[in-house]
ChimeraX commands (.cxc) that place a marker at each C-alpha (Angstrom):
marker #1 position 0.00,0.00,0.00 radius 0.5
marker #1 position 3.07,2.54,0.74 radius 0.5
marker #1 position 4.64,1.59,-2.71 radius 0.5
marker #1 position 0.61,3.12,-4.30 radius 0.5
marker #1 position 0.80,6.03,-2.14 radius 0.5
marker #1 position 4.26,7.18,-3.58 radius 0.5
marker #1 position 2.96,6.07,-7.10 radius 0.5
marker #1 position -0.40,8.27,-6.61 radius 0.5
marker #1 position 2.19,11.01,-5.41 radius 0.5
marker #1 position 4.28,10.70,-8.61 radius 0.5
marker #1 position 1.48,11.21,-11.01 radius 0.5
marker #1 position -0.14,14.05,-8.79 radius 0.5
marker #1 position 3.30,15.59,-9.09 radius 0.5
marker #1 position 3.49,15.17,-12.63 radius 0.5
marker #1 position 0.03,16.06,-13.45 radius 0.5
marker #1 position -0.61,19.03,-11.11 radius 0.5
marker #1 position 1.77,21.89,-13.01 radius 0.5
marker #1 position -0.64,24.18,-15.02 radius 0.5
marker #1 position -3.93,22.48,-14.67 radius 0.5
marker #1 position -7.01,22.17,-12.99 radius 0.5
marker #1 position -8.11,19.96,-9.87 radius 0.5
marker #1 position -9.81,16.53,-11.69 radius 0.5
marker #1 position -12.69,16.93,-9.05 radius 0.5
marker #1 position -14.42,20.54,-9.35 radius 0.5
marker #1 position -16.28,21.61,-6.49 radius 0.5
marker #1 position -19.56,24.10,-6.39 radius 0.5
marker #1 position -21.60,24.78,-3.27 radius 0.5
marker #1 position -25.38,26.82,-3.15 radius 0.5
marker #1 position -27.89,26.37,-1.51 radius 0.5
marker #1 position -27.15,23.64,0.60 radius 0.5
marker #1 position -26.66,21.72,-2.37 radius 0.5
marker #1 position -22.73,20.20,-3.47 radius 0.5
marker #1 position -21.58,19.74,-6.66 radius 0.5
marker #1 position -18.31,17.73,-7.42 radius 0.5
marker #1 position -17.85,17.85,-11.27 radius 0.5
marker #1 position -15.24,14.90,-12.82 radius 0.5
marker #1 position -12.89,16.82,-14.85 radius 0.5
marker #1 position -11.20,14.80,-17.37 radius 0.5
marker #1 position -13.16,15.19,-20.03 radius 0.5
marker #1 position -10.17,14.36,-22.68 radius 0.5
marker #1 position -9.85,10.89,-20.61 radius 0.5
marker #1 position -13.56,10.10,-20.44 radius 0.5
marker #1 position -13.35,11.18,-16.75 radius 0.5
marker #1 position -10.99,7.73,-16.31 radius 0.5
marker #1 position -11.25,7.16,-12.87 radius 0.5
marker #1 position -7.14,7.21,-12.01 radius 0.5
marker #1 position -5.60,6.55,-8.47 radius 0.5
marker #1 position -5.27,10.89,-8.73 radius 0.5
marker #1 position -8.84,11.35,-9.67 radius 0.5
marker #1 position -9.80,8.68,-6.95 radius 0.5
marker #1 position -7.46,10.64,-4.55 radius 0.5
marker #1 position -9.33,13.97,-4.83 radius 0.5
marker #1 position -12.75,12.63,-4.61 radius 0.5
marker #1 position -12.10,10.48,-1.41 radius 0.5
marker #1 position -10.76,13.67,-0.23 radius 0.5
marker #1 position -14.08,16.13,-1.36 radius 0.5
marker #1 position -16.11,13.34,0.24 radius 0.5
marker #1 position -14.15,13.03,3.11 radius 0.5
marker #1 position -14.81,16.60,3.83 radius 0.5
marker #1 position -17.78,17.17,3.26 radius 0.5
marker #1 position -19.15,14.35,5.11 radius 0.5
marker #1 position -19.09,16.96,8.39 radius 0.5
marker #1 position -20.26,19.72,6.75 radius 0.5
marker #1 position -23.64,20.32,8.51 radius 0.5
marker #1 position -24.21,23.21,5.56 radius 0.5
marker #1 position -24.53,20.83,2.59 radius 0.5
marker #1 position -27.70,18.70,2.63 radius 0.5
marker #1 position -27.40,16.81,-0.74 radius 0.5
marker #1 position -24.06,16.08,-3.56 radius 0.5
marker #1 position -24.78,16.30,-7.26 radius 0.5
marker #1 position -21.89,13.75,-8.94 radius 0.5
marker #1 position -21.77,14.66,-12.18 radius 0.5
marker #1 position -18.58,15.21,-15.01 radius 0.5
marker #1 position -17.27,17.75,-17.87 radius 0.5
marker #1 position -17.52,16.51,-21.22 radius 0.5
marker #1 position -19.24,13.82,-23.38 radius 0.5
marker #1 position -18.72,11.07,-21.11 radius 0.5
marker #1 position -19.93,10.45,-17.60 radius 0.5
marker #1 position -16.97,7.79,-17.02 radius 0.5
marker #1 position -15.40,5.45,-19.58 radius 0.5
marker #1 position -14.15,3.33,-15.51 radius 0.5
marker #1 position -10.53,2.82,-14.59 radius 0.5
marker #1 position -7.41,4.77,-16.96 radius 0.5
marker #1 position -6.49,1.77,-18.31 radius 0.5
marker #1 position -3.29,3.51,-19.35 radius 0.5
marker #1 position -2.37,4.48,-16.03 radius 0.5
marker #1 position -3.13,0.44,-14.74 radius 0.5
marker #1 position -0.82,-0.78,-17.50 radius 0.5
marker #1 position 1.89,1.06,-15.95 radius 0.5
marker #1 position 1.89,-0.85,-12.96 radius 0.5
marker #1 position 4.61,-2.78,-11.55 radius 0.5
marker #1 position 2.74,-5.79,-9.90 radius 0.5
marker #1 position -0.17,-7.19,-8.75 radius 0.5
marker #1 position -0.26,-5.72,-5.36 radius 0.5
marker #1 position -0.62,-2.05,-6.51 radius 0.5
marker #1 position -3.26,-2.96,-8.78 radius 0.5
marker #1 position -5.21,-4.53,-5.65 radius 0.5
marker #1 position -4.60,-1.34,-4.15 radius 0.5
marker #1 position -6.01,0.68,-6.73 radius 0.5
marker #1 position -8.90,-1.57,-6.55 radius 0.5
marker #1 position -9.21,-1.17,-2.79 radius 0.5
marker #1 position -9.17,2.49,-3.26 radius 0.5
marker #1 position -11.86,2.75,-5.61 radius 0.5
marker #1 position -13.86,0.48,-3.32 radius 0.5
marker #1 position -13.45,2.46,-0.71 radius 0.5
marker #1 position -15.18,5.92,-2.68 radius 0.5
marker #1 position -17.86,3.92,-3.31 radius 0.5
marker #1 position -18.44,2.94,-0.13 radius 0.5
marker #1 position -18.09,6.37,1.21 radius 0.5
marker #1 position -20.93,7.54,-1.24 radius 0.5
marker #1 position -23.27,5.13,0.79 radius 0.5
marker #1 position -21.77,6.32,4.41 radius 0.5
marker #1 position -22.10,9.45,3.78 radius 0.5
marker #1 position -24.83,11.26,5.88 radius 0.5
marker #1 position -26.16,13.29,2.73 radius 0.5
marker #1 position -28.01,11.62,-0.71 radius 0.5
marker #1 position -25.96,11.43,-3.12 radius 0.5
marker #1 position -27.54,12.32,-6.92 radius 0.5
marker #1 position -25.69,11.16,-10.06 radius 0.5
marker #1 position -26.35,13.48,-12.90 radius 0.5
marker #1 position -25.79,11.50,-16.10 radius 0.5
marker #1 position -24.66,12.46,-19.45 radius 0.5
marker #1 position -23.19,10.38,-22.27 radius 0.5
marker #1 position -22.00,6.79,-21.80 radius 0.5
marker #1 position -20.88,5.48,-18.46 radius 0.5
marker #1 position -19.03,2.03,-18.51 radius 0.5
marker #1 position -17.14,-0.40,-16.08 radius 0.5
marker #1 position -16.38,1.43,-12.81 radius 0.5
marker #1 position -18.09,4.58,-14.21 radius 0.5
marker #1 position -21.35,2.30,-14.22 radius 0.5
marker #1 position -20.30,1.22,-10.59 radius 0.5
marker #1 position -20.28,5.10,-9.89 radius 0.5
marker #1 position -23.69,5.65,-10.77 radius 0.5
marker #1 position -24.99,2.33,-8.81 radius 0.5
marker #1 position -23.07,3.45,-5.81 radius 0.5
marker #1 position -25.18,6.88,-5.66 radius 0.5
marker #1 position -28.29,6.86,-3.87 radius 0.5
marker #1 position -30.32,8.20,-6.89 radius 0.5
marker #1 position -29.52,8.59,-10.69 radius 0.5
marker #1 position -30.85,10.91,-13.25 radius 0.5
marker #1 position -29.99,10.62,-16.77 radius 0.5
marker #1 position -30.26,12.51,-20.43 radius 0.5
marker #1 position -31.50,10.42,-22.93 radius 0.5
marker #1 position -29.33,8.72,-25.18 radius 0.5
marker #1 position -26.93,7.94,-22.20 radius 0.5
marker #1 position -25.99,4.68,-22.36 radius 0.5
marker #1 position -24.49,2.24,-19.58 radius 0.5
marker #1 position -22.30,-1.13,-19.79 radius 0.5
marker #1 position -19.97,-3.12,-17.48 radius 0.5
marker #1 position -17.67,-3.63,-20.33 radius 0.5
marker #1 position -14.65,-5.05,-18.75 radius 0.5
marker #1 position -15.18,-8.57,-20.40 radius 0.5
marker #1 position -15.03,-7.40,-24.37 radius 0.5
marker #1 position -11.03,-7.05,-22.85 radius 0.5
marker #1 position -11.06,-10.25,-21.04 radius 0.5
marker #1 position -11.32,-8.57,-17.76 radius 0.5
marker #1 position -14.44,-9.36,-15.86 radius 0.5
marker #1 position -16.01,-6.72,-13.84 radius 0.5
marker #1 position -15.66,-7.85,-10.72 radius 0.5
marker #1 position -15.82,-4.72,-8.33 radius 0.5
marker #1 position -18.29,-2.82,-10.47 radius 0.5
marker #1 position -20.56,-5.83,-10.00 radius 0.5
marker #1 position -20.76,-4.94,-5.90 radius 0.5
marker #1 position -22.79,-2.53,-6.64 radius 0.5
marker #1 position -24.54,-3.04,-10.06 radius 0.5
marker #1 position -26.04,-6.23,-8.36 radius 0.5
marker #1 position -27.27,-4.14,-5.36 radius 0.5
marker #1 position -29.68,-2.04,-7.89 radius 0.5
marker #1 position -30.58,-4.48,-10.80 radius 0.5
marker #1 position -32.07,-8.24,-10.31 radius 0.5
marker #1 position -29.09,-10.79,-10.68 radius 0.5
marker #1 position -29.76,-12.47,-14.34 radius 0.5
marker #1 position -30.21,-8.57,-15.41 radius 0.5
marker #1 position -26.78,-7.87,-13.93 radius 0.5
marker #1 position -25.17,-10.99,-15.65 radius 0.5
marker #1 position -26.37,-10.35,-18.42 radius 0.5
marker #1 position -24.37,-7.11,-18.42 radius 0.5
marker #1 position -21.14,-8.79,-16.98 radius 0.5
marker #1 position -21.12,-11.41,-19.42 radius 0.5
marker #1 position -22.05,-9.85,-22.24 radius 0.5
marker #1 position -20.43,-6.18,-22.04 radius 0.5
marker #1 position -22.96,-4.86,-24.20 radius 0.5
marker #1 position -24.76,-1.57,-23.72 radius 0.5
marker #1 position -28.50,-0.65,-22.54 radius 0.5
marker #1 position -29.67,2.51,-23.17 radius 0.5
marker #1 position -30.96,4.73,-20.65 radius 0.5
marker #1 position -35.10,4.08,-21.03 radius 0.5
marker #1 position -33.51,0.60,-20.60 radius 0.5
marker #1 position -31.40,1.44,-17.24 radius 0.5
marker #1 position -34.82,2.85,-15.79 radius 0.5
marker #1 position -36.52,0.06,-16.59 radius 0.5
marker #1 position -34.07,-2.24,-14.69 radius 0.5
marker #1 position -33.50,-0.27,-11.44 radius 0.5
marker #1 position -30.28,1.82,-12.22 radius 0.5
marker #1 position -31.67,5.28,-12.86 radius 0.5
marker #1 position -34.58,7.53,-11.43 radius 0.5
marker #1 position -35.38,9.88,-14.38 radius 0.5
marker #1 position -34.66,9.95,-17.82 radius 0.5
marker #1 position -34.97,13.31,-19.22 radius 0.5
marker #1 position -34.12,15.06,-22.38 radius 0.5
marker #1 position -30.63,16.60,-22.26 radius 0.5
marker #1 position -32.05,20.38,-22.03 radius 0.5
marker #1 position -33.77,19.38,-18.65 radius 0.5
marker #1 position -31.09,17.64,-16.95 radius 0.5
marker #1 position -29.80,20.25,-14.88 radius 0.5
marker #1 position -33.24,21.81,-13.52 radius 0.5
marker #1 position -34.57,18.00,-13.28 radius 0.5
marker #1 position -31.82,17.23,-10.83 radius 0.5
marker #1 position -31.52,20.83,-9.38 radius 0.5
marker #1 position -35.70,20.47,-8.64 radius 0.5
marker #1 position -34.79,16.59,-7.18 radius 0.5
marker #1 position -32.05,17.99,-4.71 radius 0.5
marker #1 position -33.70,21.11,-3.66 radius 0.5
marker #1 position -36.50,18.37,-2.69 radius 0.5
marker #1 position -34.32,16.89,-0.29 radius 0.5
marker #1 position -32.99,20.05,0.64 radius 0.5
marker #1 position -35.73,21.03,2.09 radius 0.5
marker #1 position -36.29,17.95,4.60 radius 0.5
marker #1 position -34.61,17.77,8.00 radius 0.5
marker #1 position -31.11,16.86,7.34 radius 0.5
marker #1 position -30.86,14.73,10.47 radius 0.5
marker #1 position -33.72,12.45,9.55 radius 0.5
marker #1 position -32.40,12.11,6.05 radius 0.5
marker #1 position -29.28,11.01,7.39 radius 0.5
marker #1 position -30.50,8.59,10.02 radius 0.5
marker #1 position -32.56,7.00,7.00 radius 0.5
marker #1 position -29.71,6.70,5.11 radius 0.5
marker #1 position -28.16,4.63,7.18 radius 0.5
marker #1 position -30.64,2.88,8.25 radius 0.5
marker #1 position -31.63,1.98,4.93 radius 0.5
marker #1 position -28.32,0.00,3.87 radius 0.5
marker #1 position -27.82,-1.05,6.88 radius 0.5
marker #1 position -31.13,-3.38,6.90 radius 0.5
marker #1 position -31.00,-3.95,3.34 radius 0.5
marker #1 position -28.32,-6.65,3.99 radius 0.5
marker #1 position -29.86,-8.36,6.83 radius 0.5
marker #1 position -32.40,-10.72,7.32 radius 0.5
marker #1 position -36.20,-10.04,7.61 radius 0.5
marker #1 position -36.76,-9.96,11.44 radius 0.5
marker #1 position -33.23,-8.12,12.24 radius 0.5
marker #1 position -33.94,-5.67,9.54 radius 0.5
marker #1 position -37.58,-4.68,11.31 radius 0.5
marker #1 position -35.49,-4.37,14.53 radius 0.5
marker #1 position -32.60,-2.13,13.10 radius 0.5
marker #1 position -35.71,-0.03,11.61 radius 0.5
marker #1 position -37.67,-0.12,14.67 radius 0.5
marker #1 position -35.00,0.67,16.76 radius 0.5
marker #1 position -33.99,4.28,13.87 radius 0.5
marker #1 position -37.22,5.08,14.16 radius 0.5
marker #1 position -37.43,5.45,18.27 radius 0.5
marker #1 position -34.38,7.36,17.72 radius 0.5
marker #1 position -35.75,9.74,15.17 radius 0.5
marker #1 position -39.20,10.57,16.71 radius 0.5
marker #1 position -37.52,11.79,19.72 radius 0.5
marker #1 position -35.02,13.98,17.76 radius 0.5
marker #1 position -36.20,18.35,18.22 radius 0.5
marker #1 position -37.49,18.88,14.47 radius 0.5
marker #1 position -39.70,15.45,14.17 radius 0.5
marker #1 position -41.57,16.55,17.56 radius 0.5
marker #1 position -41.82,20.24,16.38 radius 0.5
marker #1 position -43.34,18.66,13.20 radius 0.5
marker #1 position -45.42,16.39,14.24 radius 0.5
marker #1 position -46.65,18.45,17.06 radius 0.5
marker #1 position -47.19,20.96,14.13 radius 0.5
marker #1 position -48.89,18.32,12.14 radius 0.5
marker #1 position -51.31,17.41,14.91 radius 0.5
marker #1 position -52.31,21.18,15.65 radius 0.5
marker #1 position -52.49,22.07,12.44 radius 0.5
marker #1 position -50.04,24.84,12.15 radius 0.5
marker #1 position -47.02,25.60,10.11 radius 0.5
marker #1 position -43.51,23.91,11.54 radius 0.5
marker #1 position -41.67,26.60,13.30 radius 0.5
marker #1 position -38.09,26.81,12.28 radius 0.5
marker link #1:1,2 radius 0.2
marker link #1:2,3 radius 0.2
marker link #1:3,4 radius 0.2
marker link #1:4,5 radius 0.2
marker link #1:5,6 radius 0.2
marker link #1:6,7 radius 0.2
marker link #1:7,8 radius 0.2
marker link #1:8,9 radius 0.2
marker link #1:9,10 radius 0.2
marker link #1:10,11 radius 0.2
marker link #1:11,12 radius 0.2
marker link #1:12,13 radius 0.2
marker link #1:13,14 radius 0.2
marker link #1:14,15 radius 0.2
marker link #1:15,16 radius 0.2
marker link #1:16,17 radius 0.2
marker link #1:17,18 radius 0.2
marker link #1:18,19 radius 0.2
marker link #1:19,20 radius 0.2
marker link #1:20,21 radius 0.2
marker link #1:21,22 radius 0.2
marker link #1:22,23 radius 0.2
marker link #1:23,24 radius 0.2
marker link #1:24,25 radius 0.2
marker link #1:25,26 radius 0.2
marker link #1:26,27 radius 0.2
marker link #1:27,28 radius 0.2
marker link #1:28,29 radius 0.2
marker link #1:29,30 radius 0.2
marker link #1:30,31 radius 0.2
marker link #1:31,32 radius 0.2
marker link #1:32,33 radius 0.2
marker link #1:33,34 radius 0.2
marker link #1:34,35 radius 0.2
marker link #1:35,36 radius 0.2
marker link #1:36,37 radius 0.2
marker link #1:37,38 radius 0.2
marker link #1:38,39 radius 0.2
marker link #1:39,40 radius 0.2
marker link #1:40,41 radius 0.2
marker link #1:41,42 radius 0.2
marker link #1:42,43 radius 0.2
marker link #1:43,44 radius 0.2
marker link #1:44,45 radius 0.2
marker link #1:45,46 radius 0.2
marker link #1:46,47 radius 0.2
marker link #1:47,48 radius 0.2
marker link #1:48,49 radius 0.2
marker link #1:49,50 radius 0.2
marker link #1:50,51 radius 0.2
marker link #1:51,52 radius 0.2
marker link #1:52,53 radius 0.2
marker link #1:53,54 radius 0.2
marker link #1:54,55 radius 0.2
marker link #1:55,56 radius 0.2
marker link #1:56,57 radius 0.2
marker link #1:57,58 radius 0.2
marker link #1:58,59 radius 0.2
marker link #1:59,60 radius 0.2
marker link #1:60,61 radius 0.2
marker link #1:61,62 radius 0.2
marker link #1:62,63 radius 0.2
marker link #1:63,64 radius 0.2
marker link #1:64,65 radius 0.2
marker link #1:65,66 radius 0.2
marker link #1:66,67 radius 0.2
marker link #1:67,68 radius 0.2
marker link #1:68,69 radius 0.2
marker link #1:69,70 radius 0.2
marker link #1:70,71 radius 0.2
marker link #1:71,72 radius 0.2
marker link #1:72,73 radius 0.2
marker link #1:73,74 radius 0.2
marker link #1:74,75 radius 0.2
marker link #1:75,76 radius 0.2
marker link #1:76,77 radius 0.2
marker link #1:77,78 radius 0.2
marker link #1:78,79 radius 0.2
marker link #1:79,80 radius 0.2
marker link #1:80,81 radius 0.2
marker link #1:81,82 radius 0.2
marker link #1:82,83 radius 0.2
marker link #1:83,84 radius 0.2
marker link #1:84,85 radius 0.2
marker link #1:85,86 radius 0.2
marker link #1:86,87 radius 0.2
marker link #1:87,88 radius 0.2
marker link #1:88,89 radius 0.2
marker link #1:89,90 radius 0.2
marker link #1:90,91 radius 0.2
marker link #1:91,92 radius 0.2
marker link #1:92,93 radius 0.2
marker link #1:93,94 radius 0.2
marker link #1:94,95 radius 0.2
marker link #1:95,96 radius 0.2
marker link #1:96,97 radius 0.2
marker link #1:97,98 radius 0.2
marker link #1:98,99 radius 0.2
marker link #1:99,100 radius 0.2
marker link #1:100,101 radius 0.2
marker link #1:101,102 radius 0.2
marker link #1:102,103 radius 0.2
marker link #1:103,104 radius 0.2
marker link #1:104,105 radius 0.2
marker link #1:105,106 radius 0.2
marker link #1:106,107 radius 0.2
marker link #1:107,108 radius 0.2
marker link #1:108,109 radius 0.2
marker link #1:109,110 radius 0.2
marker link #1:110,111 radius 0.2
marker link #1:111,112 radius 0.2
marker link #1:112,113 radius 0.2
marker link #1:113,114 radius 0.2
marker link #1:114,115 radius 0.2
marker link #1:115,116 radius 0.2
marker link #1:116,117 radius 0.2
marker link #1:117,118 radius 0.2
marker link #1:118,119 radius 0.2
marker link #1:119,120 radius 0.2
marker link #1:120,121 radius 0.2
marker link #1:121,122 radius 0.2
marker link #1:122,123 radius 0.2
marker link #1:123,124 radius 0.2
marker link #1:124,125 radius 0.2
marker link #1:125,126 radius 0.2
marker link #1:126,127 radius 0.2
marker link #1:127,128 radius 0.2
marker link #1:128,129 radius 0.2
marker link #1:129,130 radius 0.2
marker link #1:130,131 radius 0.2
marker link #1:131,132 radius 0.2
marker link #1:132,133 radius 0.2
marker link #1:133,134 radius 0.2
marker link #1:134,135 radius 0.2
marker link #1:135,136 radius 0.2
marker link #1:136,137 radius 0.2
marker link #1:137,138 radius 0.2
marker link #1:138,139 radius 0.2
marker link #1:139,140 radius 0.2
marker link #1:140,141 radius 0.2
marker link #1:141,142 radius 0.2
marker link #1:142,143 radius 0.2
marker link #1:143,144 radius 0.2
marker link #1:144,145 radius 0.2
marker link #1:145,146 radius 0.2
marker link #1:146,147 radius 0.2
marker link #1:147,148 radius 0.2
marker link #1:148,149 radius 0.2
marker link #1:149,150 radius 0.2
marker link #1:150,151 radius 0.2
marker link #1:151,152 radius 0.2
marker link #1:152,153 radius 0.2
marker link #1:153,154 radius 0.2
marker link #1:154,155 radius 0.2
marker link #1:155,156 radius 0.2
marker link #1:156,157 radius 0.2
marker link #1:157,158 radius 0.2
marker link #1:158,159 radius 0.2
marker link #1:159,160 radius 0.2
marker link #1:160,161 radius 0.2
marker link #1:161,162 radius 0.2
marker link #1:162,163 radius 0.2
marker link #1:163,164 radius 0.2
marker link #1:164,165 radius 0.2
marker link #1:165,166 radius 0.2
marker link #1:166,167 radius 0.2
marker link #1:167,168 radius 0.2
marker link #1:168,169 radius 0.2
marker link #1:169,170 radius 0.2
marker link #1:170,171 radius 0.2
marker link #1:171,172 radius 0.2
marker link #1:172,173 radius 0.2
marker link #1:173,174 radius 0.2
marker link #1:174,175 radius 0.2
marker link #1:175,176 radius 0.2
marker link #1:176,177 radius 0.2
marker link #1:177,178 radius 0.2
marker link #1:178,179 radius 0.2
marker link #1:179,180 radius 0.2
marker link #1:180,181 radius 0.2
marker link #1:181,182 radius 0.2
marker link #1:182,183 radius 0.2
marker link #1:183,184 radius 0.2
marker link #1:184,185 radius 0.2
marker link #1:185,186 radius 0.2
marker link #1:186,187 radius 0.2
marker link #1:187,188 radius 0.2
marker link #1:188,189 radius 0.2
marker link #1:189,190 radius 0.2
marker link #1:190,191 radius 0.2
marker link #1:191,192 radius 0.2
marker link #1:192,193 radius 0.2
marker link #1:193,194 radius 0.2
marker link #1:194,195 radius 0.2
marker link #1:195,196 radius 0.2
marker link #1:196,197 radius 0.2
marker link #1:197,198 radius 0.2
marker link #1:198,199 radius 0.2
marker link #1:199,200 radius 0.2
marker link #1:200,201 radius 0.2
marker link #1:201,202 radius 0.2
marker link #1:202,203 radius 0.2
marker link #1:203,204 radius 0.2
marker link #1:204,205 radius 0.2
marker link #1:205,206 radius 0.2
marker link #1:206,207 radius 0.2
marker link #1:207,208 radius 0.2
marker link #1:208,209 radius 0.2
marker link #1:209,210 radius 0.2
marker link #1:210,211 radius 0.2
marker link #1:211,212 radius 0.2
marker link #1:212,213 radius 0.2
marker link #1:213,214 radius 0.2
marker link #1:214,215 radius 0.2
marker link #1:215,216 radius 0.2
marker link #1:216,217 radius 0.2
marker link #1:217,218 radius 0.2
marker link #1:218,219 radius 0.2
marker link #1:219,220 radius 0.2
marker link #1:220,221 radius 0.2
marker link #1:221,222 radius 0.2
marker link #1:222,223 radius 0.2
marker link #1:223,224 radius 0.2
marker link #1:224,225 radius 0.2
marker link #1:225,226 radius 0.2
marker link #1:226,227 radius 0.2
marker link #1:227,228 radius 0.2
marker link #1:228,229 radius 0.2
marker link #1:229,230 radius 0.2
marker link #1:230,231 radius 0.2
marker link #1:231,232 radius 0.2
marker link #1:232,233 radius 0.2
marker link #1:233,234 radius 0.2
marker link #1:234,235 radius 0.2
marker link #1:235,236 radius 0.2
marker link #1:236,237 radius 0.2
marker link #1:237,238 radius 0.2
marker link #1:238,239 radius 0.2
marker link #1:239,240 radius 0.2
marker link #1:240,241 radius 0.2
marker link #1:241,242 radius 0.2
marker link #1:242,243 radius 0.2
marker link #1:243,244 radius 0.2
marker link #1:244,245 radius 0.2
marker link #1:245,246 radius 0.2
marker link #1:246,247 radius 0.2
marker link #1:247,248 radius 0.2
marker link #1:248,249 radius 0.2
marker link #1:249,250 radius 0.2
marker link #1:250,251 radius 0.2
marker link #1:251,252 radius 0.2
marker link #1:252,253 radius 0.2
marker link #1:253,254 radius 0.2
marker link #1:254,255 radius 0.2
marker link #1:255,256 radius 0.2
marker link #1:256,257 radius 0.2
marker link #1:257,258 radius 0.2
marker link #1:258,259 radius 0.2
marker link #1:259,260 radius 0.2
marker link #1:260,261 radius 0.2
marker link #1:261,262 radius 0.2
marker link #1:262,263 radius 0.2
marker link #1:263,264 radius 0.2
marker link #1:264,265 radius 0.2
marker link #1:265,266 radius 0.2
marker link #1:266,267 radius 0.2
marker link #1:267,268 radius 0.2
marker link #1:268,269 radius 0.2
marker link #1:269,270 radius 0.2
marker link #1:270,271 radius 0.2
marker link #1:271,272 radius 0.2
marker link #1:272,273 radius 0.2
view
């Protein structure tokens, strides 16, 4: 793992003179947007790119002033996965586990973190840029997207990007993908589980703006006591996952801005903030 680090080091050294950060970052609102910002690479996802955005997410997972992250990317791709360039330049085995432990990591921080996370979607998303979008909480799309876990047409099965394609889509859906490596359009992508909206590519934006000022607007402690709650039942078995929820619920009815709005609710007055 020390041997990555230095590597990661060597191409931020080498990449960092005259250019911008590969993870943009916009705040407003309450809302966060981290823009991938490669476009000439596809927004590849290398050990530098996967660097910055563990370290975006990392800070913003305290920031009680951002309610909800927009994940979107410059360009005409969303994310072509891994830089395959930068992977063929490794040395051994061991840093390529690394890199794949990295990128593991990100996603899992996407479904820790205390705020939704919204992927905004344009052009074609494949391998670990698919896993990207399935590691979001919610998805929205512009038509003529289009989606595949591709890694097999190179004799490289998908392995990691199927952790969390299999957690949105049904399995034979999912294997279908992996084996094949072909591509489903977006309409397709809704139909299976992978996407919220599909909208034309005009409405993108406001679609997802309108989506995450939704959420805005809800009491960022319940949302984030949800969260977890959600995935952390979604793995278990029926009877412990009705205790974890039971058990996140007495917590949240009890926290200051459920009473106020319930009490609200039951007078029939407006919340008071």
């Amino acid at each position: 793992m020390a041997f990555f680090v230095i590597l990661c080091f060597r191409y931020a050294n080498n990449k960092r003179r005259n250019r911008m950060s590969f993870v943009l970052r916009h705040e407003q609102d309450g809302i966060c947007t981290l823009t991938l910002n490669r476009p000439q690479q596809f927004n590849a996802l290398s050990c530098e790119v996967l660097t910055e955005l563990q370290t975006q997410l990392t800070e913003i997972q305290n920031n009680k002033n951002i309610k909800v992250i927009v994940l979107t990317a410059e360009g005409k791709a969303f994310c072509a996965g891994h830089d395959l360039k930068e992977m063929c330049a490794f040395p051994d085995q061991n840093t390529c586990l690394d890199l794949f432990q990295q990128c593991s990591a990100v996603m899992l921080q996407l479904t820790q973190l205390p705020q939704p996370v919204i992927a905004k979607v344009q052009g074609l998303a494949t391998a670990a840029g698919c896993q990207l979008i399935a590691a979001c909480d919610l998805a929205v799309a512009a038509e003529h997207t289009r989606f595949a876990v591709s890694g097999i047409t190179l004799d490289l099965f998908c392995s990691t990007p199927a952790v969390a394609l299999s957690r949105n889509i049904g399995r034979k859906r999912a294997l279908e993908m992996l084996f094949t490596g072909e591509f489903i359009d977006a309409e397709t992508a809704l139909a299976w589980g992978l996407l919220n909206r599909v909208v034309p590519a005009d409405q993108l934006d406001q679609t997802t703006l309108t989506l995450a000022q939704n959420i805005a607007a809800k009491s960022a402690a319940a949302i984030a006591i949800g969260k977890r709650g959600f995935y952390q039942q979604i793995e278990q078995d029926l009877a412990t996952a009705y205790q974890t929820a039971a058990a996140i619920m007495a917590e949240n009815f009890f926290y200051p801005d459920t009473k106020e709005g319930i009490t609200a609710f039951v007078e029939k007055r407006p919340k008071r903030s």
